[in-house]
N, C-alpha and C positions, 0 to 999 in steps of 0.2 A: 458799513457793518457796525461798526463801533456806534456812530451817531444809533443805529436800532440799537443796540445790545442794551445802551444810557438809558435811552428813551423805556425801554421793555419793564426797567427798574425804578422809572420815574422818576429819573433826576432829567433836569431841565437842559436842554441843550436845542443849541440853535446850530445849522450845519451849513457854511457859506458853499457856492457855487459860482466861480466866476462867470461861465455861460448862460447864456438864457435856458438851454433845455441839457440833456444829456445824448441828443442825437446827432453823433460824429463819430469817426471810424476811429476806434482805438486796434492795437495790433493783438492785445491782453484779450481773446475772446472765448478763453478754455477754463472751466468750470471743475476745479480736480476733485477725486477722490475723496478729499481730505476736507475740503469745503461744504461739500454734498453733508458731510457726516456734521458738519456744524450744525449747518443747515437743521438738519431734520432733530440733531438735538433740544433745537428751540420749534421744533416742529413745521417748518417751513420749506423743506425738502419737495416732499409729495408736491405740493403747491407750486412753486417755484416750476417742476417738471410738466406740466400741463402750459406753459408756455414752447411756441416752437419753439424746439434743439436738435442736436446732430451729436451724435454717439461716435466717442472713438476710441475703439474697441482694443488696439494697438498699433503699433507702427512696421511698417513692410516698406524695402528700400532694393531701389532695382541696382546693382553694382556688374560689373564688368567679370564678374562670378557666376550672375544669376541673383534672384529672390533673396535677401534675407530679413529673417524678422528681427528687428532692433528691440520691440517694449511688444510685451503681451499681457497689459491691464487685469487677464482676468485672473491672473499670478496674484493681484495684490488682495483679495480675497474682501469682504464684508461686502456690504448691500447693492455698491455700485460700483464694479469692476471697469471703468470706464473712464474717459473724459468726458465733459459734457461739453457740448459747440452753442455758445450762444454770443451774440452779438453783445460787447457790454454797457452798452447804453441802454439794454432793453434789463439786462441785469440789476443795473444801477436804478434804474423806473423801477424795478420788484420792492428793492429794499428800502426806499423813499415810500413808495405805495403801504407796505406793513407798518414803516415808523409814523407814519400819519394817524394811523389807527390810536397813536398815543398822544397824549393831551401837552405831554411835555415835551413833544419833539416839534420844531420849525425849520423848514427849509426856504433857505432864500435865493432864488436865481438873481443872475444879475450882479453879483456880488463882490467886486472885485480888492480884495484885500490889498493897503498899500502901507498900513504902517501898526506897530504894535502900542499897544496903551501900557507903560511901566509904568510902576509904581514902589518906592521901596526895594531898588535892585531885583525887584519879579514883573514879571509877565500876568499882566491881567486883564487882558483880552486883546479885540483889535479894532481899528477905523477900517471901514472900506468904505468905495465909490460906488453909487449904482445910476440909474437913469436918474433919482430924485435928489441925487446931492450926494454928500456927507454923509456915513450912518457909524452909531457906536455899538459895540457889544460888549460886553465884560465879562467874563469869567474865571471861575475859577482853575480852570484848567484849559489852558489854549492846543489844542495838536494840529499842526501842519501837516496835512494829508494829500500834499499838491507835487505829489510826483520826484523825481528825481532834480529837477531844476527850481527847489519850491522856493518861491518868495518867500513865506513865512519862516523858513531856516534861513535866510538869506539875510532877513530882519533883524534874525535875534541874533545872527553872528555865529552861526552853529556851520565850520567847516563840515564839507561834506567829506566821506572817508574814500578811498579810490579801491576799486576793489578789481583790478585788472586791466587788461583791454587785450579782448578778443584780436586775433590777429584775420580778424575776417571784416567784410561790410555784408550788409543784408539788404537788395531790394523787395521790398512786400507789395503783390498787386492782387486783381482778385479777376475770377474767370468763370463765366457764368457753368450752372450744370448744364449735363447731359441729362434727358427723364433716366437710362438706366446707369448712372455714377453709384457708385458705391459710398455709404456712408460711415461702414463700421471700423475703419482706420484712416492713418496717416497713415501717407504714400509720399512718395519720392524718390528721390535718384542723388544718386553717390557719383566721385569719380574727378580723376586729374584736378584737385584743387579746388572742386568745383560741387555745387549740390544745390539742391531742390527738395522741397519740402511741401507738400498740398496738404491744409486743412480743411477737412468737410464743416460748410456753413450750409443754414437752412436753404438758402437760395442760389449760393455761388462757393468756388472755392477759394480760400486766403490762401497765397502764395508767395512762400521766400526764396529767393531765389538767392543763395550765398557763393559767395566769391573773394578772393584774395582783398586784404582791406588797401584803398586805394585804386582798385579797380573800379567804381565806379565811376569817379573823375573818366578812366581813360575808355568807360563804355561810352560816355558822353561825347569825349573830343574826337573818337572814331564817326560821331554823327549817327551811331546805332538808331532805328525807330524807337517809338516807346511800346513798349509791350503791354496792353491789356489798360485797368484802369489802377492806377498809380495810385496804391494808399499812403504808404509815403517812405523815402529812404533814412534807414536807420545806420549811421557809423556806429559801431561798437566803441563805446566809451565818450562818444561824443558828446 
């Protein structure tokens, strides 16, 4: 977003990518409110929505009570009361696709950052590795946008700040639809320690399955099956 936003005002900027494409499962596949409104502020909204999506309308939790509704989106009130459900590798294709449009923006797959270029006690761009060798880049403004574990903070010495740890673990897996599933909320299930959470995706649904942290080692060593198709286990804080 930022590499568009540069690009929209014509300053130059080059936006590395360590992968070859952007088609891999991330757990990040919800599109909020608050994004939507960016979005459409640089007019890109409408657009954007004409790609498949999945609408989620609010959250309904089945508990040992009965039914209750957790979030009802359409409380937060302006043009899209909603989540949007979109896969974000197909997200990340939208906004690469629009910044292309501009003459000052380059995307380079391939790209694997492994050391920064100082000069004068700053930061003035980086080397990476790709299939052809060596490459340089310089800038005037470097941002590490490579996640929680980013190399590029890692480079420049920039402790990360700790901001918790859940006392939970989360397995995510995904499970195909039914043709009559219901799209317009989050669904799940409460209770003893224990919880479930289903995201409506265009095809299948993303599923957390949460549990005491620690338990999944001992879901393991019990020899349990695996369930469904394995996006990937997240410890909280790990």
């Amino acid at each position: 977003m930022l590499a568009l936003l540069l690009a929209r005002r014509g300053v130059p900027v080059v936006l590395l990518e360590m992968h070859k494409d952007f088609d891999r499962d991330f757990r990040g596949d919800t599109i909020h409110p608050s994004v939507l409104q960016i979005l459409d502020d640089i007019g890109l909204a409408e657009r954007l929505l004409q790609l498949p999506h999945g609408k989620q309308r609010g959250a309904v939790f089945q508990t040992a009570d009965g039914p209750i509704r957790l979030i009802d989106f359409s409380r937060a009130g302006g043009r899209w009361p909603y989540i949007v459900m979109m896969p974000q590798a197909r997200f990340l294709e939208f906004l690469t696709t629009e910044a292309r449009r501009y003459p000052s923006f380059r995307l380079v797959l391939g790209a694997d950052v492994r050391r920064l270029v100082e000069e004068g006690g700053a930061v003035r761009g980086v080397r990476y590795q790709a299939e052809d060798g060596w490459h340089e880049v310089r800038a005037t403004l470097t941002v590490g946008a490579d996640g929680r574990f980013s190399k590029v903070r890692h480079l420049a010495g920039i402790p990360a700040i700790p901001s918790g740890e859940p006392p939970m673990d989360v397995l995510w897996f995904r499970l195909p639809k039914q043709p009559d599933d219901s799209e317009e909320s989050i669904t799940g299930a409460l209770g003893r320690g224990r919880g479930i959470a289903m995201l409506s995706r265009p095809a299948d649904w993303q599923i957390a399955y949460i549990f005491p942290k620690g338990g999944y080692q001992r879901l393991r060593a019990a020899g349990r099956p695996p369930v469904g198709d394995v996006i990937a286990h997240h410890q909280s804080g790990s």
